[in-house]
N, CA, C and O atoms as a GROMACS GRO file, in nm:
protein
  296
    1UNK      N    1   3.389  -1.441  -1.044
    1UNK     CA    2   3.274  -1.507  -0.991
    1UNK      C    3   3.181  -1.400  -0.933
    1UNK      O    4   3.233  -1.310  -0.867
    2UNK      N    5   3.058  -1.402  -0.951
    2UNK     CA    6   2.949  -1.317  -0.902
    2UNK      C    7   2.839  -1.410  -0.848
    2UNK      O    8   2.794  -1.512  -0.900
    3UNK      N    9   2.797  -1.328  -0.690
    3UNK     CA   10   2.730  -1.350  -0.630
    3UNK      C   11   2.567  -1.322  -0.592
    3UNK      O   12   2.536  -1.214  -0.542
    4UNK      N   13   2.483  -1.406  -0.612
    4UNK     CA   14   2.359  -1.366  -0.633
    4UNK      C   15   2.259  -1.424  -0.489
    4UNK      O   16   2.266  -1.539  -0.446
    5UNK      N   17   2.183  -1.330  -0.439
    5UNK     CA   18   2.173  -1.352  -0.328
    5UNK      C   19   1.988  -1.291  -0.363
    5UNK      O   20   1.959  -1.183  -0.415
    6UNK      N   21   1.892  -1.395  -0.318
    6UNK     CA   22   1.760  -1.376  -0.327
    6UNK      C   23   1.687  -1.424  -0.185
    6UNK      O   24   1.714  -1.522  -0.117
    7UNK      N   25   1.559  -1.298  -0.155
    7UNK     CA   26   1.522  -1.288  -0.011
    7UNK      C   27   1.409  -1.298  -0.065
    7UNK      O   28   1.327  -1.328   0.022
    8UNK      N   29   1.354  -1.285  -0.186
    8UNK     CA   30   1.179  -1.319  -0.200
    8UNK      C   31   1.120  -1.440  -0.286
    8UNK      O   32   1.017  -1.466  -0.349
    9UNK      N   33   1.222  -1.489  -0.260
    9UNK     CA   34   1.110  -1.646  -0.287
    9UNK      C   35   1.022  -1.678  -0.213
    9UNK      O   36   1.038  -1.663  -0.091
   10UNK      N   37   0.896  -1.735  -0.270
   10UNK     CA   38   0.809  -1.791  -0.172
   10UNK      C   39   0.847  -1.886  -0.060
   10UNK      O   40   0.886  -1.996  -0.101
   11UNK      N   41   0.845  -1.869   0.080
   11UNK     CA   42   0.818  -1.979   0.111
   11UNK      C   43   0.995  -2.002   0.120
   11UNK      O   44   1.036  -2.116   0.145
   12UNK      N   45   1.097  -1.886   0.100
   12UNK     CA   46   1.234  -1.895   0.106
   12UNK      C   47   1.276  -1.776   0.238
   12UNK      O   48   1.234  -1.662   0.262
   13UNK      N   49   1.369  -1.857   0.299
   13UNK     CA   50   1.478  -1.799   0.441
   13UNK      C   51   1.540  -1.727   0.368
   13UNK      O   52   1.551  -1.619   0.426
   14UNK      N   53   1.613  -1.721   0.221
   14UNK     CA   54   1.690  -1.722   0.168
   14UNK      C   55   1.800  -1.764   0.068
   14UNK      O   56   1.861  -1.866   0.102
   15UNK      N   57   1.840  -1.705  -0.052
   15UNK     CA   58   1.914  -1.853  -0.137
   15UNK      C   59   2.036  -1.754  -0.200
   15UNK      O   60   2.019  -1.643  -0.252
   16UNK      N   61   2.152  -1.820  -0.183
   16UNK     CA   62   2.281  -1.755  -0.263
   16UNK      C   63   2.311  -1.854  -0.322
   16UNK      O   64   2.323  -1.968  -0.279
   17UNK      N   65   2.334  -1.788  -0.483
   17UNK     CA   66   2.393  -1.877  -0.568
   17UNK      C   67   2.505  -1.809  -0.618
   17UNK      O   68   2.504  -1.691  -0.652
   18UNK      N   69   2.649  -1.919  -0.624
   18UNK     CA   70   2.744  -1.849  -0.763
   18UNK      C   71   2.707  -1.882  -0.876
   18UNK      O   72   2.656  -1.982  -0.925
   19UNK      N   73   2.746  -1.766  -0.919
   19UNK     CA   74   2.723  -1.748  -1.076
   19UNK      C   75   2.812  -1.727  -1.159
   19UNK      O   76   2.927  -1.711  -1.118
   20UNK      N   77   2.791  -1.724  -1.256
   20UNK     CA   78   2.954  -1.718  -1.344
   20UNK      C   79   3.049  -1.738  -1.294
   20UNK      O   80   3.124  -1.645  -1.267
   21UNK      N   81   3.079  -1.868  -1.261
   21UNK     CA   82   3.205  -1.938  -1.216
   21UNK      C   83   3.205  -2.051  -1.301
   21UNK      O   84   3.120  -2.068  -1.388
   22UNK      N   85   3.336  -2.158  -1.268
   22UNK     CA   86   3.402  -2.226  -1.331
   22UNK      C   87   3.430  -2.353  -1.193
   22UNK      O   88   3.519  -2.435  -1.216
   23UNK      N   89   3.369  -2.363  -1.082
   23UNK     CA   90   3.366  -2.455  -1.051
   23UNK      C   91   3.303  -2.582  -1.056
   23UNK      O   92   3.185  -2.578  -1.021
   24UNK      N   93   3.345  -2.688  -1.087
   24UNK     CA   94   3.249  -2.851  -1.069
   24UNK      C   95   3.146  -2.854  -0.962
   24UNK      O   96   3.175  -2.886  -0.847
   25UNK      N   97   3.047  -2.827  -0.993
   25UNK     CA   98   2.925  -2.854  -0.894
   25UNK      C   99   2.913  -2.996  -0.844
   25UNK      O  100   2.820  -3.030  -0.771
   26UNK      N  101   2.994  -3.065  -0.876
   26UNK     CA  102   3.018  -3.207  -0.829
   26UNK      C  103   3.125  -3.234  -0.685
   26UNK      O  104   3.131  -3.311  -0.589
   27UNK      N  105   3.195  -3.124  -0.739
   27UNK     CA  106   3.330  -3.128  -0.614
   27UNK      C  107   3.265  -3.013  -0.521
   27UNK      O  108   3.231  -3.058  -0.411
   28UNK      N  109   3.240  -2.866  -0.540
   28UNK     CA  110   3.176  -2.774  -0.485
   28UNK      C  111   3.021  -2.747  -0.501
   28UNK      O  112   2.938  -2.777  -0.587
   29UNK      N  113   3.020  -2.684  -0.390
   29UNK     CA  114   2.852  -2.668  -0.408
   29UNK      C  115   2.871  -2.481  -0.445
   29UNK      O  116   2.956  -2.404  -0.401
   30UNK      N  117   2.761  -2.455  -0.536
   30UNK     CA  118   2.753  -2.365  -0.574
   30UNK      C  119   2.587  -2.267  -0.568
   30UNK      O  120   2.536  -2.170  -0.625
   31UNK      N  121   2.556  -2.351  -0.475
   31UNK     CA  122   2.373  -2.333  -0.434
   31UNK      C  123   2.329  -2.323  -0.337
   31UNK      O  124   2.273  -2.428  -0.303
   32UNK      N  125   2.320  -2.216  -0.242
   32UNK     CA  126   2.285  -2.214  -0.090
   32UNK      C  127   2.174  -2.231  -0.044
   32UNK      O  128   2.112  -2.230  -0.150
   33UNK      N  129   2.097  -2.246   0.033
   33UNK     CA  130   1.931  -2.211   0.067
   33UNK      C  131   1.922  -2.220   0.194
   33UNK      O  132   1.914  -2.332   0.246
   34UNK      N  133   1.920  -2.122   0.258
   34UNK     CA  134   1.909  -2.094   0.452
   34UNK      C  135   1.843  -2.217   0.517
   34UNK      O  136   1.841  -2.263   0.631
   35UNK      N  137   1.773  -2.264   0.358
   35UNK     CA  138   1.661  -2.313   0.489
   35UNK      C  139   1.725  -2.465   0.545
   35UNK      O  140   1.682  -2.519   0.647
   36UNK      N  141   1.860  -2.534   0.439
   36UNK     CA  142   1.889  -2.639   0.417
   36UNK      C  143   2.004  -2.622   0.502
   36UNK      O  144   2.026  -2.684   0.606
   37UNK      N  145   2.100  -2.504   0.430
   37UNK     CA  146   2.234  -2.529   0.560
   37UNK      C  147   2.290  -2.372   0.640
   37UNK      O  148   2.235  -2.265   0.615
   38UNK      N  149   2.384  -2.383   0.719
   38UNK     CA  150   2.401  -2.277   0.831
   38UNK      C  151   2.453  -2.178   0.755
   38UNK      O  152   2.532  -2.208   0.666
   39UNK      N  153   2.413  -2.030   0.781
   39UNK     CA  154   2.444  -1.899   0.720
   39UNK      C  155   2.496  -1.874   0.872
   39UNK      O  156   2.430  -1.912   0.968
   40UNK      N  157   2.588  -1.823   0.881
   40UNK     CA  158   2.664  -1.714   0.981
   40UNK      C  159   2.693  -1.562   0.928
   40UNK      O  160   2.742  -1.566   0.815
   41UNK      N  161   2.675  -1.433   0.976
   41UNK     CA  162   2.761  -1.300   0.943
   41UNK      C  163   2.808  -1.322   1.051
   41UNK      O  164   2.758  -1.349   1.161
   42UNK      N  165   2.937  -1.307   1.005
   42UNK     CA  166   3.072  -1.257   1.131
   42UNK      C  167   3.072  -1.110   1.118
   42UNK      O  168   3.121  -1.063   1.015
   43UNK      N  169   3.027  -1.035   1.205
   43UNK     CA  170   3.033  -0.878   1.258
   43UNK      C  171   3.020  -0.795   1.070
   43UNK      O  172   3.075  -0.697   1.020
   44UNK      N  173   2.936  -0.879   1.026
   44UNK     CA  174   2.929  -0.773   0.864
   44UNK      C  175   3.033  -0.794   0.834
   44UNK      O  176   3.084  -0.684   0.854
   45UNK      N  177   3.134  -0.877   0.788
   45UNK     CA  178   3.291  -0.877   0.753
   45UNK      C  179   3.275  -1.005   0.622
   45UNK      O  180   3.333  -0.992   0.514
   46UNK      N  181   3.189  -1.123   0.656
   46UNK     CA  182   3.199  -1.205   0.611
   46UNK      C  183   3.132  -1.313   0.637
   46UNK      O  184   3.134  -1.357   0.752
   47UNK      N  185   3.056  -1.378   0.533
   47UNK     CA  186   2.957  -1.453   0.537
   47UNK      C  187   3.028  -1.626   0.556
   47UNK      O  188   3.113  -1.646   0.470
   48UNK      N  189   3.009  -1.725   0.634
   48UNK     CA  190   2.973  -1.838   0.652
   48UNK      C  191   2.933  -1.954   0.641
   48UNK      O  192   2.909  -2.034   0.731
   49UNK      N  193   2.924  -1.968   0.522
   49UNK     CA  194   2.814  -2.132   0.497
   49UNK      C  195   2.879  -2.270   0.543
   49UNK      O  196   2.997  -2.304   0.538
   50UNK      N  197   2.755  -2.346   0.593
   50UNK     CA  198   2.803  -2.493   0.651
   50UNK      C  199   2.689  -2.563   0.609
   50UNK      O  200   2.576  -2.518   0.624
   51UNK      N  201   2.719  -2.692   0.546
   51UNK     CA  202   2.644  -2.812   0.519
   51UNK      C  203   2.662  -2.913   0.505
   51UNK      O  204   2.758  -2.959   0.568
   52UNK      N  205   2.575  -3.016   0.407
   52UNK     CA  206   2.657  -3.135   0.378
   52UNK      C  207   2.654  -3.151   0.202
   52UNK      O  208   2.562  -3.081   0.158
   53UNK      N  209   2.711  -3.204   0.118
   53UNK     CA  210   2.707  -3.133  -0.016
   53UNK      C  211   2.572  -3.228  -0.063
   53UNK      O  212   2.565  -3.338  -0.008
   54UNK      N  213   2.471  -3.195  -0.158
   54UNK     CA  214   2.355  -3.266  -0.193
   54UNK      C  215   2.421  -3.353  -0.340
   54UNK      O  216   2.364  -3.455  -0.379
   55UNK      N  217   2.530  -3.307  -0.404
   55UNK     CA  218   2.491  -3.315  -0.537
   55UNK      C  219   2.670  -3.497  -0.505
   55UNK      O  220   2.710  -3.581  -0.586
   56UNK      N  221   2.691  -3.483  -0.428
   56UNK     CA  222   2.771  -3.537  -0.394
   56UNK      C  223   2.815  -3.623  -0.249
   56UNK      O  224   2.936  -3.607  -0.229
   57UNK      N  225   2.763  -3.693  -0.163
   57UNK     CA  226   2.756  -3.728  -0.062
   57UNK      C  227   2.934  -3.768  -0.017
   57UNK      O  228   2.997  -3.725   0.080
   58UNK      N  229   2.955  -3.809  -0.065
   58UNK     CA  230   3.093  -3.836  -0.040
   58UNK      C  231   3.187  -3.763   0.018
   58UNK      O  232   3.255  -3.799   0.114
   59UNK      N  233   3.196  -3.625  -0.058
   59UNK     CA  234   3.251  -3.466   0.015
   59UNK      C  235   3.193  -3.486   0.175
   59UNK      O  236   3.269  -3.480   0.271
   60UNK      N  237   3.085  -3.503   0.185
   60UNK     CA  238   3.024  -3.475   0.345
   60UNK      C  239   2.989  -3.307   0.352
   60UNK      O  240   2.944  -3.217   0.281
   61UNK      N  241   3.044  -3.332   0.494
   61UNK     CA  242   3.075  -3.175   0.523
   61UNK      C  243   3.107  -3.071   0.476
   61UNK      O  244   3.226  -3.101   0.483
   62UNK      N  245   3.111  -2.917   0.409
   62UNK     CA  246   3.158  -2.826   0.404
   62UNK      C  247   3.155  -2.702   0.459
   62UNK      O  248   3.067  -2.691   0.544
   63UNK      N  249   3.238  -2.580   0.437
   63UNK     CA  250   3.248  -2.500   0.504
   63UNK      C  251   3.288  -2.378   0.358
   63UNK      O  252   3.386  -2.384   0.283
   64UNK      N  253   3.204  -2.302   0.357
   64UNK     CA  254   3.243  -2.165   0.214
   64UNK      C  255   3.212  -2.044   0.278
   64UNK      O  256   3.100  -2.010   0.318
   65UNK      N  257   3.306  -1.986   0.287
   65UNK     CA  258   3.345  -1.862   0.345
   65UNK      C  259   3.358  -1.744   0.225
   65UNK      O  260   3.453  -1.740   0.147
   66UNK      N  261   3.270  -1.671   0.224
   66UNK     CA  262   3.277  -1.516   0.153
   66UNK      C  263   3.252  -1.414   0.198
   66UNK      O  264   3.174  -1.360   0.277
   67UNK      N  265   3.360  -1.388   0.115
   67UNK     CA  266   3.426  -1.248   0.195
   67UNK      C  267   3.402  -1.130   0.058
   67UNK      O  268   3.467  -1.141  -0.046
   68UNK      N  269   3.312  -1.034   0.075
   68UNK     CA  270   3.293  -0.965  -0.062
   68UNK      C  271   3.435  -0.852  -0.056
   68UNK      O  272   3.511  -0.815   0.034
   69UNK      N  273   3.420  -0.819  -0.225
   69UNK     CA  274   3.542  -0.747  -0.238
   69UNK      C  275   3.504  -0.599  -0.240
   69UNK      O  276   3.596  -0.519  -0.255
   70UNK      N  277   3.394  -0.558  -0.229
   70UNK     CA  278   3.314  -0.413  -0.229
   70UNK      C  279   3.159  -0.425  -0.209
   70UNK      O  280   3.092  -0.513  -0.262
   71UNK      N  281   3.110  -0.334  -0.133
   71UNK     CA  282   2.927  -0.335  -0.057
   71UNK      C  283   2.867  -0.242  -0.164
   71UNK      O  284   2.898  -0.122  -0.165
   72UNK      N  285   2.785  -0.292  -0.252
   72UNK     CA  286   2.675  -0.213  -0.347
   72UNK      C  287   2.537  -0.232  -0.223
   72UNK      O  288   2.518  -0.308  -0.128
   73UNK      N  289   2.478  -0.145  -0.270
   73UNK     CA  290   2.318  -0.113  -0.221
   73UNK      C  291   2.220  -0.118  -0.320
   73UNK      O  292   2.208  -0.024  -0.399
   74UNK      N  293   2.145  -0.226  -0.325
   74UNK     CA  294   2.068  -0.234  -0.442
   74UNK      C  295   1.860  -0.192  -0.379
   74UNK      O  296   1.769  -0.193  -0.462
   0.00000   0.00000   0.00000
């Protein structure tokens, strides 16, 4: 799974998407946008997300925690 993370959208806080994965976007959400749900960094170690799922109301709540496996500098 690879992680794609964009800071210049117009009019965007921010948006991480997975990408090349294999999860049900029905059961998981796979689409972040700052502006919609909570981003946390824990001390640079590991990123945070909290919301409620859009594509699925039923789930409710979630919580997706990533943790990268190596820091590139782009």
């Amino acid at each position: 799974m690879e992680v794609m993370v964009s800071l210049t959208d117009h009019n965007s806080m921010g948006r991480l998407v997975l990408i090349e994965n294999e999860l049900d976007p029905k059961l998981f959400p796979t689409d972040f946008d700052a502006q919609y749900q909570i981003f946390i960094n824990f001390q640079e170690v590991y990123l945070n997300i909290t919301g409620i799922h859009r594509n699925n109301p039923l789930i409710g709540k979630y919580s997706v925690v990533i943790v990268p496996l190596s820091r590139t500098l782009v």
